[in-house]
Z-matrix of the N, CA and C atoms (Angstrom, degrees):
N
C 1 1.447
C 2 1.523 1 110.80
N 3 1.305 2 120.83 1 146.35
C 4 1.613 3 120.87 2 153.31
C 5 1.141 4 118.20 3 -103.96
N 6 1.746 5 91.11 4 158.92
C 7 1.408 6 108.59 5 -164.70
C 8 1.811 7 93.42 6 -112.28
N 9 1.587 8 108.76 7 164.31
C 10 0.935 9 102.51 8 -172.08
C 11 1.716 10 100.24 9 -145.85
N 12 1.315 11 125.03 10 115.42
C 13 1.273 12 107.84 11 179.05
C 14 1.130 13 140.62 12 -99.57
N 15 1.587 14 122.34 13 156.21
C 16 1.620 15 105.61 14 -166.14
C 17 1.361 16 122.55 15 -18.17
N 18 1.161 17 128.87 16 -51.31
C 19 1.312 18 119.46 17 -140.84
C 20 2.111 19 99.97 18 -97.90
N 21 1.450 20 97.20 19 -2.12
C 22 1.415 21 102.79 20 173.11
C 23 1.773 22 116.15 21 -85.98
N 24 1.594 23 83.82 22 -24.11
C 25 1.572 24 94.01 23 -175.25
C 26 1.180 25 110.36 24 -78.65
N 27 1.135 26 127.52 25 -27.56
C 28 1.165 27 145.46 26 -173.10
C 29 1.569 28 111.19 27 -66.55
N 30 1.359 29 114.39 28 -68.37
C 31 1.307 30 134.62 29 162.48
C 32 1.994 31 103.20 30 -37.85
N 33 0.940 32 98.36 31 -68.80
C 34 1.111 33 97.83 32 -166.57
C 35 2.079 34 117.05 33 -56.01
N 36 1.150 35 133.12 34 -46.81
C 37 1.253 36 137.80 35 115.16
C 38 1.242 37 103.59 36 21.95
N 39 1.175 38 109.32 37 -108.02
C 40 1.879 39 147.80 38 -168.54
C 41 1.815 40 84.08 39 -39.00
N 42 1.319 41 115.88 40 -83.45
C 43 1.618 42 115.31 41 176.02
C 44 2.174 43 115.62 42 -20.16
N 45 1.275 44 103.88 43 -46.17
C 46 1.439 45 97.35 44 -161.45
C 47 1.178 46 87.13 45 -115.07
N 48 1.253 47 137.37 46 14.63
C 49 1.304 48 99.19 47 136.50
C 50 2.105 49 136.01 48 -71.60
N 51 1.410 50 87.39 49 -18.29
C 52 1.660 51 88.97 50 179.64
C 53 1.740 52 95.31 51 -88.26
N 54 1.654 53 137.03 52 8.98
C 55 0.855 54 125.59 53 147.89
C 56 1.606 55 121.41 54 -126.13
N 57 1.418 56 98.76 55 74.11
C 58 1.485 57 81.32 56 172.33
C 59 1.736 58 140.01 57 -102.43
N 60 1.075 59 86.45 58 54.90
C 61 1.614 60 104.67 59 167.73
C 62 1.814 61 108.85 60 -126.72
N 63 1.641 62 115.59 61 20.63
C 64 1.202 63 116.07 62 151.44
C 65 1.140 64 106.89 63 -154.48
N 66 1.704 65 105.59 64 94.99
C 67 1.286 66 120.37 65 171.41
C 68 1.453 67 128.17 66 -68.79
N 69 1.717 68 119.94 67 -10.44
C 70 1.591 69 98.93 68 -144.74
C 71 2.367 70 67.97 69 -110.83
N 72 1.185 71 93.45 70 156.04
C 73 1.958 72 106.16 71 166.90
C 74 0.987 73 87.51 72 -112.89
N 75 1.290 74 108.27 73 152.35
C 76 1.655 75 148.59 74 -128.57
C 77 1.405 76 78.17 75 -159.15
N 78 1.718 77 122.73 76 124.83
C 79 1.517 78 136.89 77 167.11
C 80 1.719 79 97.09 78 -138.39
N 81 1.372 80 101.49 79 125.72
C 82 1.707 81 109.69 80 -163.80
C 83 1.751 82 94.17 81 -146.47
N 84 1.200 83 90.80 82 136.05
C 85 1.486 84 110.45 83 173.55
C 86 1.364 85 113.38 84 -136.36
N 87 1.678 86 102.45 85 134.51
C 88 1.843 87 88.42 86 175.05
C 89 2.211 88 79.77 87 -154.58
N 90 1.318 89 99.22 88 164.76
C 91 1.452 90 122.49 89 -178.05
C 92 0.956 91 121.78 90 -72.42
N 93 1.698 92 126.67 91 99.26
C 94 1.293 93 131.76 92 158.89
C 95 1.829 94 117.43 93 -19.84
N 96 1.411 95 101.04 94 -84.32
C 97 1.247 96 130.65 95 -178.81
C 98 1.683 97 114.27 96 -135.43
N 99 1.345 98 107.19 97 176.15
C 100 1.416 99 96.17 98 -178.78
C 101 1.446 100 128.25 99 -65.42
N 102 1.108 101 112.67 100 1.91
C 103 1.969 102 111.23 101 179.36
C 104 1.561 103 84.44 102 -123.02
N 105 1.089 104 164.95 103 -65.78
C 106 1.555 105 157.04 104 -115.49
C 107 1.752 106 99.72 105 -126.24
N 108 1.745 107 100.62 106 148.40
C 109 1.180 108 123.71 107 -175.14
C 110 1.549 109 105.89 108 -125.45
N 111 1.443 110 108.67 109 159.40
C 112 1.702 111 106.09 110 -170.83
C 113 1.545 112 80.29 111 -124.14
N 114 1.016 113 120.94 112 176.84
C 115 1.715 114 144.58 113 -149.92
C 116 1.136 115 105.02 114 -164.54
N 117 1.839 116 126.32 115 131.07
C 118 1.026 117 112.47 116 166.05
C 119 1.875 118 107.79 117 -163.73
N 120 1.092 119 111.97 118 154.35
C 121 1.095 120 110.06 119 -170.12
C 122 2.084 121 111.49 120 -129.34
N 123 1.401 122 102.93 121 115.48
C 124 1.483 123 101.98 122 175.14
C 125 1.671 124 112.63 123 -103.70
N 126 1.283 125 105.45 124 -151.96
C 127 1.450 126 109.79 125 178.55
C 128 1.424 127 99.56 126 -158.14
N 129 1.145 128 112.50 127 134.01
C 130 1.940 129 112.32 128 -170.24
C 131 1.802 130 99.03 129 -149.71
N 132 1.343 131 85.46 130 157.57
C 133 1.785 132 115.41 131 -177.41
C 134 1.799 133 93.14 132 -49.31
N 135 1.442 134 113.32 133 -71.44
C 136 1.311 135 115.75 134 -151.06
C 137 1.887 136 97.36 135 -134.98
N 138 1.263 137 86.64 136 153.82
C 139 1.380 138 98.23 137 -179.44
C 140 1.867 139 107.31 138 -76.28
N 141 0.907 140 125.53 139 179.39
C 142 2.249 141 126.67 140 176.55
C 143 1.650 142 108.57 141 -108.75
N 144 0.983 143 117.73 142 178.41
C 145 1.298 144 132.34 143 -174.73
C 146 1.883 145 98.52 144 -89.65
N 147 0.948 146 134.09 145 -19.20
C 148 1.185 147 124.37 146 168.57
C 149 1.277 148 118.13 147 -116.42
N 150 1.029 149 124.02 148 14.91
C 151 1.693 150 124.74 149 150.48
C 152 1.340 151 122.53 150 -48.65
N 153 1.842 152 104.30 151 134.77
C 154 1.689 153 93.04 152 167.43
C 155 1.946 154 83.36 153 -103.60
N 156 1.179 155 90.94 154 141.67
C 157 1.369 156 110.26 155 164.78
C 158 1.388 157 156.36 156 -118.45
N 159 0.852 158 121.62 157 108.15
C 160 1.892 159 125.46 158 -155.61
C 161 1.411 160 131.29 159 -92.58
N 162 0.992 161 134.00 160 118.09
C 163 1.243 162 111.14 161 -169.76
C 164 1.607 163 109.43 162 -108.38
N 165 1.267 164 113.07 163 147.22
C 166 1.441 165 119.11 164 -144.84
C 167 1.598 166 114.61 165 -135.07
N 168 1.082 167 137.82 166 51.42
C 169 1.785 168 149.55 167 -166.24
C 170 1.418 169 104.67 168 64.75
N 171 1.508 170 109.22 169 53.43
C 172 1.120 171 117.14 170 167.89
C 173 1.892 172 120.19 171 103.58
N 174 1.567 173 114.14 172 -18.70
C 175 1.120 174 112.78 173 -172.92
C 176 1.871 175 93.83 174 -112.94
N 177 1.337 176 99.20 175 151.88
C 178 1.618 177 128.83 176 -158.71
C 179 1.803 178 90.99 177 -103.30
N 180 1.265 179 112.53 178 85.45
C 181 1.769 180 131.51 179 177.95
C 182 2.016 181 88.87 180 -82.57
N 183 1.226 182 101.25 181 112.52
C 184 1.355 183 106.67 182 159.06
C 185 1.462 184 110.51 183 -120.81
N 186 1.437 185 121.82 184 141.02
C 187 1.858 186 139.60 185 176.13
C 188 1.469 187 96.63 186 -122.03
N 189 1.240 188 115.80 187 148.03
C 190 1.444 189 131.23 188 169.09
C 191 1.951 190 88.97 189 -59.92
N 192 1.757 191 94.45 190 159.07
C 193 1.787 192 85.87 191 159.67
C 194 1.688 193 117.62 192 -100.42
N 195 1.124 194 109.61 193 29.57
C 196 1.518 195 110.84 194 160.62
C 197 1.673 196 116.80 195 -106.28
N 198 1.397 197 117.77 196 -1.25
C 199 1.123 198 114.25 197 -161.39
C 200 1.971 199 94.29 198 -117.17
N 201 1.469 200 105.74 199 -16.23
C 202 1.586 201 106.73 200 -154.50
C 203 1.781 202 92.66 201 -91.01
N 204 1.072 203 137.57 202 -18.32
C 205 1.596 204 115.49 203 158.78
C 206 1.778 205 106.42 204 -64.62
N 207 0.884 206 118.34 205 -15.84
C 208 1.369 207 109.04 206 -166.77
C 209 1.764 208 101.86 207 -86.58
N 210 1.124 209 97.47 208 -31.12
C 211 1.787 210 111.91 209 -176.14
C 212 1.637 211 108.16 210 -88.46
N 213 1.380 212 108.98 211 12.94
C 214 1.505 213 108.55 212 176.52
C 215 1.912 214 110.04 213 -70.19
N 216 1.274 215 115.52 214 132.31
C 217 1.881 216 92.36 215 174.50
C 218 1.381 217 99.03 216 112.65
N 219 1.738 218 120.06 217 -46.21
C 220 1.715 219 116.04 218 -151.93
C 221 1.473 220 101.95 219 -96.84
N 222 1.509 221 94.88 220 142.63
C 223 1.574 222 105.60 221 177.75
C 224 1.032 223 92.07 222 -85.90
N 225 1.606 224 121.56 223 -178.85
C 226 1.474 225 132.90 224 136.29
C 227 1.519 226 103.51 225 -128.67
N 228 1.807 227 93.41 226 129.84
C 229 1.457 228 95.52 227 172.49
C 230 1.519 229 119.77 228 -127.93
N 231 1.057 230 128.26 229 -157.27
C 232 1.837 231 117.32 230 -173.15
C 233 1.406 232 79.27 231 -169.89
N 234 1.705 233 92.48 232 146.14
C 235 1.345 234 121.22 233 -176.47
C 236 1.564 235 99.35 234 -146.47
N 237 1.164 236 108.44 235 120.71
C 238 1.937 237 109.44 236 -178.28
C 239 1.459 238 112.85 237 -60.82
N 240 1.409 239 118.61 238 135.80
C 241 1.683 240 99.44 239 -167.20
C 242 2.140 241 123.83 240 111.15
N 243 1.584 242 89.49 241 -52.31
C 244 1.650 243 90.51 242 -167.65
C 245 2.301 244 76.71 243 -136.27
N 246 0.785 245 141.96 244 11.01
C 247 1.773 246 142.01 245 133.84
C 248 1.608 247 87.82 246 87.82
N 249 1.657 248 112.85 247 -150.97
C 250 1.360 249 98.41 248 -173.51
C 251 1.824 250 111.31 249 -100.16
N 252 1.487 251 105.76 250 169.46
C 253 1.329 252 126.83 251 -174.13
C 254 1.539 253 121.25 252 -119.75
N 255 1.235 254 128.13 253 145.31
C 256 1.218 255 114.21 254 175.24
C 257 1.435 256 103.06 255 -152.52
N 258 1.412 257 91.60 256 121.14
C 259 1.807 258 132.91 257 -156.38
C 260 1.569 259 87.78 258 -98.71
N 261 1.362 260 102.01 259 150.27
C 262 1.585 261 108.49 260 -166.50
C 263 1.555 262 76.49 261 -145.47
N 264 1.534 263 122.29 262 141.67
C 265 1.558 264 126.84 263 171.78
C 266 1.683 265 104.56 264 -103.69
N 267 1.017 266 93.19 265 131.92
C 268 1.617 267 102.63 266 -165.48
C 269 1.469 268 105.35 267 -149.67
N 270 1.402 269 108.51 268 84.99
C 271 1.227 270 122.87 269 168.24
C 272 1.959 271 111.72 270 77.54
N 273 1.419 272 95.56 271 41.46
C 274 1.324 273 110.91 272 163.80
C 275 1.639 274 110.88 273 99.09
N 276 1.507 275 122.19 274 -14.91
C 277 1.364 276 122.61 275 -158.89
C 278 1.722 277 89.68 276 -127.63
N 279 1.299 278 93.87 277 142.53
C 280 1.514 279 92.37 278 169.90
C 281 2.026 280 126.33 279 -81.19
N 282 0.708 281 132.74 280 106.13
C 283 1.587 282 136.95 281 168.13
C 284 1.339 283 96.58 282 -76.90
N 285 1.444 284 87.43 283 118.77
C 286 1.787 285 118.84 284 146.06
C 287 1.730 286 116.24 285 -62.34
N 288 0.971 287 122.80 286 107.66
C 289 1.566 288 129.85 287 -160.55
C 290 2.156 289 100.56 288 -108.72
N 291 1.342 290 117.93 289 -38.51
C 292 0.944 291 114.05 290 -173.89
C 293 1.596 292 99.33 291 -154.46
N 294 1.485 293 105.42 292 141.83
C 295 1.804 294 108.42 293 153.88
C 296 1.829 295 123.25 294 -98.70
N 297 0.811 296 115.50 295 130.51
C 298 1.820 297 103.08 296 175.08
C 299 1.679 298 104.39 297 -119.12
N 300 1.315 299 113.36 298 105.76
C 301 1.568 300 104.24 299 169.90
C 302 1.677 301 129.88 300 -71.00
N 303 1.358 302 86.79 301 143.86
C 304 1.843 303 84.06 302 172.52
C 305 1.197 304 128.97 303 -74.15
N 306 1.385 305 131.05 304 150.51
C 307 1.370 306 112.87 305 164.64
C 308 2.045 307 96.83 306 -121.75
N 309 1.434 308 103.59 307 118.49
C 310 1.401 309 111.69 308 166.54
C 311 1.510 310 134.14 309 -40.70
């Protein structure tokens, strides 16, 4: 499952409202190279037939189901300034794994 913290939820919110004709976020991961992962977050009309899907203080988090064992563990968080992050807990400490900036 992901976790999502205040201040992502928040962000994220604030984001769809200037789109609201794509309610559901889209969280997708796929492999740079063999050690590194890319992170990314869209916003779409409708969720797919193979989505696992979560619902999260109100917002509809859909992952492909090939991508959501991999997203087991990762937060996503947002920090104003450096956009959102997604912290993976790995042996008690959180790792910063990726930044994605916003654009307002």
């Amino acid at each position: 499952m992901i976790a999502l913290t205040l201040a992502a939820i928040t962000k994220l919110r604030a984001i769809q409202t200037h789109h609201p004709e794509d309610p559901v976020v889209r969280i997708s991961v796929r492999d740079v190279d063999d050690s590194r992962l890319s992170f990314g977050i869209t916003l779409e009309a409708n969720t797919q037939p193979d989505d696992d899907i979560q619902q999260v203080d109100g917002l509809t988090i859909a992952v492909d189901r090939r991508s959501a064992p991999r997203m087991e563990g990762v937060t996503v968080d947002y920090t104003e300034g450096e956009g959102f992050r997604f912290l993976h807990d790995g042996q008690g400490r959180s790792l910063p794994l990726l930044t994605i900036p916003t654009l307002n």
